[in-house]
C-alpha positions as CSV (number, residue, x, y, z in Angstrom):
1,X,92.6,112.6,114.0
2,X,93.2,110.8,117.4
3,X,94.6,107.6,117.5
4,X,96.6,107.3,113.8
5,X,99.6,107.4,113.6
6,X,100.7,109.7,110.5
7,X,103.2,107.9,108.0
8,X,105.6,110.6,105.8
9,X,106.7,107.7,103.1
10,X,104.4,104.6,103.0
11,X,106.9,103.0,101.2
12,X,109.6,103.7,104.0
13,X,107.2,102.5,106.4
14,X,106.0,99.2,104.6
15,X,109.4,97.9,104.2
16,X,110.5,94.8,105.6
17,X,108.7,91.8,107.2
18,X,105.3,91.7,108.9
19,X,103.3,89.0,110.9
20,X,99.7,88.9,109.2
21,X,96.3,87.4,111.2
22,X,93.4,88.3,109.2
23,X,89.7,87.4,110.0
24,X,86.9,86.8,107.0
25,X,83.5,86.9,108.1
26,X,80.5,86.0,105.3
27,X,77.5,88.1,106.5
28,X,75.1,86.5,103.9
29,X,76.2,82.7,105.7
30,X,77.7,84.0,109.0
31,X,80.7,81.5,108.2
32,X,83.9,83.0,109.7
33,X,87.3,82.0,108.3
34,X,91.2,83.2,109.1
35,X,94.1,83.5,107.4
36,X,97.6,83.6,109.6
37,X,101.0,84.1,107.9
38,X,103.9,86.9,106.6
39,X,104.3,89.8,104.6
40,X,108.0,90.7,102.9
41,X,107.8,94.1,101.3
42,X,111.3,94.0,99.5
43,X,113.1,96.4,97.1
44,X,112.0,96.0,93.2
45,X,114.6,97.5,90.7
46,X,113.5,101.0,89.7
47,X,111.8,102.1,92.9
48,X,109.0,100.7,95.1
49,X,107.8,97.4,97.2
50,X,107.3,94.1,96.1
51,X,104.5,92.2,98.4
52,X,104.8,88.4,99.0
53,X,102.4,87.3,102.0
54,X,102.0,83.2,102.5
55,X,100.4,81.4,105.1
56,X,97.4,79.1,106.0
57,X,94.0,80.1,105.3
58,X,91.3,78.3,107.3
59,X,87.4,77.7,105.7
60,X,85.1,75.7,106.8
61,X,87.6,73.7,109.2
62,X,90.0,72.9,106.5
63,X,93.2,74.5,106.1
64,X,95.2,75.2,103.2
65,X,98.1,77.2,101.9
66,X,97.3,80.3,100.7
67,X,99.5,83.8,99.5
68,X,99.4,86.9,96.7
69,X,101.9,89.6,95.0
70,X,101.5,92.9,95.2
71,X,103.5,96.0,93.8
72,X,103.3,98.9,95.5
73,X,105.1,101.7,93.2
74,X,106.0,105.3,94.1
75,X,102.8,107.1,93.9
76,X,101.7,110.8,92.0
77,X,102.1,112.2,95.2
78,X,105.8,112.0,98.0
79,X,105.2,109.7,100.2
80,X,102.2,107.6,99.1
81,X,102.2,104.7,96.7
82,X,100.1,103.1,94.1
83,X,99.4,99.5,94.5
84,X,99.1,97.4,91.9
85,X,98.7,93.3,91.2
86,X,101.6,91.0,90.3
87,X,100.4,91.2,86.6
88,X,100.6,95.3,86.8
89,X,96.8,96.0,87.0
90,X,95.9,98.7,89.1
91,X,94.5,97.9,92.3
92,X,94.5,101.1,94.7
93,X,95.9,104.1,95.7
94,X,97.3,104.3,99.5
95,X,98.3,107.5,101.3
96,X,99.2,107.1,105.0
97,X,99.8,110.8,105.4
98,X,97.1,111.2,108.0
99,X,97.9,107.8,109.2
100,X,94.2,106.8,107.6
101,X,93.1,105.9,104.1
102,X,90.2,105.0,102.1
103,X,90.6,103.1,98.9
104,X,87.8,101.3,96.6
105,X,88.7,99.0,93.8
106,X,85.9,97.3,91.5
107,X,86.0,94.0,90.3
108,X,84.1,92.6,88.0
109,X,80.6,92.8,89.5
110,X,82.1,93.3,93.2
111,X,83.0,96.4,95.1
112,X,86.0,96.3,97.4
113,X,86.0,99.2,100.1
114,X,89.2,99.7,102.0
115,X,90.3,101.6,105.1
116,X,93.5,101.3,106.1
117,X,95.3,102.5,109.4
118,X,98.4,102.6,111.3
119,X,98.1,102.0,114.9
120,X,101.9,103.1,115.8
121,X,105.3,102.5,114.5
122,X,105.0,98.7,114.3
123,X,101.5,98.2,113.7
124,X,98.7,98.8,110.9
125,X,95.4,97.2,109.7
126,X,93.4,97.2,106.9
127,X,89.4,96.4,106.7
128,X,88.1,95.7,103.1
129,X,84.2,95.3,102.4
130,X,83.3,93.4,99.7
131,X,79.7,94.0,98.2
132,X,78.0,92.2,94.9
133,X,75.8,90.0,93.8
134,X,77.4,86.5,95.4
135,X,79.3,88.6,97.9
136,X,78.8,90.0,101.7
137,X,82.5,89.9,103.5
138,X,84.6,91.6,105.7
139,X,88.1,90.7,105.7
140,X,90.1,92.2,108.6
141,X,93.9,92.8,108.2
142,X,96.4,93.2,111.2
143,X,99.7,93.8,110.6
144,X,103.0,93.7,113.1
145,X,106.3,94.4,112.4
146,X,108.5,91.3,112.9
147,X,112.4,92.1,114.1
C-alpha cells in the first residue's frame, strides 16, 4: 500500500491540535464552498478523544462561523476507534492500521462514504461522498499537525 503511512493507535495519533482546510464541492449545482479552522482532540475521562473543530465556513460568498463534536472512543479492536457524535450516536468506525480506511454512515435518506488517509506523521485527510435525494457533495478534509 504505497504512499500511507500505517498508524498502530489512531487514538495516539489523533491527539492534540490540527489545522483544518476543507473544500465542499456540489456536483448537482457545481457551487464550491470551504471551510478553514482547528481541530483539538483532547483526553475524555474513561479513555478516548474528544473532537472540537471551529472555524469559518464559506457559501455562496458569505462567511460564517461554523464547528462540530465528535467522540472517538477506544474501538473493538487495539488501536482503532469508534467515532461517535456529541450526543453518543454512532457515526463510524476508523482503523488506520494500514494507514487507509473506508467508512460509510447513513443518514436519514443520505449516504455518507468515507476514505480516510494519513499522508505521514503530521498529516492526514479525509474525503466523504454524500449521495441522496437533495444531495451530490464532496467534502475534502486536510489535516496538519500544529506544534
Amino acid at each position: 500500500m504505497s504512499g500511507f503511512w500505517p498508524v498502530p493507535d489512531v487514538l495516539g495519533f489523533l491527539a492534540g491540535r490540527w489545522r483544518v482546510e476543507r473544500s465542499v464541492r456540489d456536483l448537482a449545482s457545481g457551487e464550491a464552498g470551504s471551510f478553514t479552522g482547528s481541530t483539538a482532540f483532547t483526553a475524555l475521562d474513561g479513555g478516548g478523544l474528544l473532537h472540537r473543530e471551529s472555524g469559518t465556513f464559506v457559501w455562496r460568498g458569505a462567511a460564517r462561523p461554523a464547528g462540530r463534536t465528535l467522540r472517538f472512543l477506544p474501538g473493538a479492536a487495539p488501536g482503532t476507534a469508534d467515532v461517535r457524535f456529541a450526543d453518543g450516536r454512532p457515526f463510524h468506525d476508523l482503523d488506520l492500521r494500514s494507514g487507509r480506511h473506508l467508512a460509510g454512515h447513513p443518514c436519514a435518506a443520505d449516504l455518507y462514504r468515507g476514505e480516510f488517509t494519513v499522508l505521514d506523521a503530521d498529516r492526514w485527510r479525509t474525503v466523504w461522498r454524500v449521495r441522496g435525494p437533495a444531495k451530490d457533495l464532496v467534502l475534502t478534509t486536510d489535516y496538519t499537525r500544529e506544534g
